[in-house]
C-alpha positions in Angstrom: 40.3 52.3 -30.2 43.5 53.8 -31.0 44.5 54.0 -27.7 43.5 50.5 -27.1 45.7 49.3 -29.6 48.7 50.8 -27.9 48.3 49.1 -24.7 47.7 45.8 -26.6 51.0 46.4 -28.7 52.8 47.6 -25.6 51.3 45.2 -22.7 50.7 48.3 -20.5 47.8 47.2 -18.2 46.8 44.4 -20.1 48.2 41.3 -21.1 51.1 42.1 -24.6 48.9 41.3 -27.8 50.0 41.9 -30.9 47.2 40.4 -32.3 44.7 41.7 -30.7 46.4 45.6 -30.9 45.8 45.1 -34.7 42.5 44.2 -34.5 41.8 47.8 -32.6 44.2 49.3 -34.8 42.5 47.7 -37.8 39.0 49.1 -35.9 39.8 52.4 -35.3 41.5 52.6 -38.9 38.0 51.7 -40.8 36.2 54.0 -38.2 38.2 57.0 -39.8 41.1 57.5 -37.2 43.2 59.3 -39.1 47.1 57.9 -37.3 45.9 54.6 -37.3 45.3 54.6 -40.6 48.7 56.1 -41.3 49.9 53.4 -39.2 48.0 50.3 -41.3 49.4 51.5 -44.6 53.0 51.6 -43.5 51.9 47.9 -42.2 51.0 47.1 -45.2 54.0 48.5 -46.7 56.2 46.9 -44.6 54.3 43.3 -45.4 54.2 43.9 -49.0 58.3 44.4 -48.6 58.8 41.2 -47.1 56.1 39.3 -48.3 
């Protein structure tokens, strides 16, 4: 799912989705994934900063 996320975010064999690269990141996040979690709290960091 992680993985997945990364060719979403970068377009690399699929079509460039940042929307639906968060939604695996979100996914492999909540499974455990220990990176993408990382990754979502800095996201939610970052939003929080600009929000």
């Amino acid at each position: 799912m992680h993985n997945l996320a990364k060719l979403y975010f970068q377009g690399i064999g699929v079509p460039q989705d940042e929307n639906t690269g968060l939604m695996w990141l979100a996914k492999a996040a909540a499974h455990g994934h220990v990176i993408a979690e990382q990754q979502m709290a800095a996201l939610m960091q970052r939003a929080k900063a600009e929000g």
